[in-house]
Structures are given as C-alpha cells and as structure tokens.
C-alpha positions in Angstrom: 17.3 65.2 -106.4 16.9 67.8 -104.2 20.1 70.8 -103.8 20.9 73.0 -101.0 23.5 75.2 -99.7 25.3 74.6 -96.5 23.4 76.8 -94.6 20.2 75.5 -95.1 21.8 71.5 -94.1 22.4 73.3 -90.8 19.3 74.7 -90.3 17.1 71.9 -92.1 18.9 68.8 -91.5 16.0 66.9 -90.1 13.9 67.4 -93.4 16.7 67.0 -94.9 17.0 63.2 -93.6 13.3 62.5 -93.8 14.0 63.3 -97.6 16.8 60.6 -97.5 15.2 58.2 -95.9 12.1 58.5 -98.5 15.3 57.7 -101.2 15.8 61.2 -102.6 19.2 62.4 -103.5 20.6 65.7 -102.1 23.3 68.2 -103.6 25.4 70.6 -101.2 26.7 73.7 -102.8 28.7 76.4 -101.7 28.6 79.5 -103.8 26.7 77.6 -106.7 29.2 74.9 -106.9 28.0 71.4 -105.8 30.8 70.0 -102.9 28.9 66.9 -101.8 26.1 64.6 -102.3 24.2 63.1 -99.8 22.2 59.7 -100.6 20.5 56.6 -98.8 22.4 53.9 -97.8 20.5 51.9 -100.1 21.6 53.8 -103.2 25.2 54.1 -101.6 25.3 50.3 -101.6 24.1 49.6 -104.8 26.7 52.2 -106.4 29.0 50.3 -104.9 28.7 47.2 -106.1 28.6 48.3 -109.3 31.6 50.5 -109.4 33.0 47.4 -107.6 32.2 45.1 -110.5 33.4 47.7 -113.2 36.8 47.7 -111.3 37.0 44.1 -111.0 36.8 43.4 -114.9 38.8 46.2 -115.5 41.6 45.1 -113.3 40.9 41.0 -114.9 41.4 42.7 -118.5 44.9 44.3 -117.1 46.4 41.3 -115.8 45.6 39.6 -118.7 47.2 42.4 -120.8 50.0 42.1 -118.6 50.6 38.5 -118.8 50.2 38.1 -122.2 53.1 40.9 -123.0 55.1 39.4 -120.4 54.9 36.0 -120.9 56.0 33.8 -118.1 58.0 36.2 -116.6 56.9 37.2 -112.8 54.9 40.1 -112.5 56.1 42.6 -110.1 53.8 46.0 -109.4 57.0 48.0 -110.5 57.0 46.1 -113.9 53.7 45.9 -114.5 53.1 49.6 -114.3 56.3 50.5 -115.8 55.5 48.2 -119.2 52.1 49.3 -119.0 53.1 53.2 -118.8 55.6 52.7 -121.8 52.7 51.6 -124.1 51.2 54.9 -123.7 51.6 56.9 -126.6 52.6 60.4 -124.5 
C-alpha cells in the first residue's frame, strides 16, 4: 500500500495508475489524515461481494428476528424498525 498527499496525485497520477494497475493499494492524505483510497477494480469488485454477502446474511438473520417476535402479523418497515429499536437497551 502505497500513501500520498494530494499534491503529489496531481503531479504523479500516471505512476500513480501504473501502480494500480500492478494491484497496489494507494492512500490520499491531506495534512497526515488519510481522505481516500484508491484500488484496482479487481480488488474493488471482490470487496464488494463480500461486504454484499455480509449484508445479505445479516439482513436474512433480521427478518427472521422480526418474524419470529411478530408472528404472523405483516411486517411493515415502520414496525419492523420501531420493534426492533425498542429492544435496544438505551
């Protein structure tokens, strides 16, 4: 993983992609603090589909949770969320 400031992506972006296209990962900072990261559209894709996955279990387990509390009653987004915010412990 490679990091740079802004001013060197505007002065070096064409390294800057060669070093992409080789599948290397670049940080932008600004004043030390990373803003963005740049990365292949290979890795972008596979990250993706991952975070995709995780998000489709995740949202499987809730509607199950859901159904479960409210038996065969319809589930509305407004309910859902409401029921599902009330179990918090705040």
């Amino acid at each position: 993983m490679t990091t740079v400031t802004i001013s060197d992506v505007r002065l070096h972006l064409g390294q800057l992609l060669t070093k992409l296209a080789d599948e290397e990962e670049i940080v932008i900072t600004s004043h030390n603090t990373p803003v963005a990261r740049l990365m292949p559209l290979s890795l972008s894709a596979t990250i993706a589909t991952v975070d995709r996955s995780k998000f489709k279990a995740k949202l499987s387990a809730f509607i199950a949770r859901q159904r479960a509390e409210l038996g065969k009653q319809k589930l509305l987004p407004g309910n859902s969320v409401a029921l599902d915010r009330e179990s918090y412990p705040w």
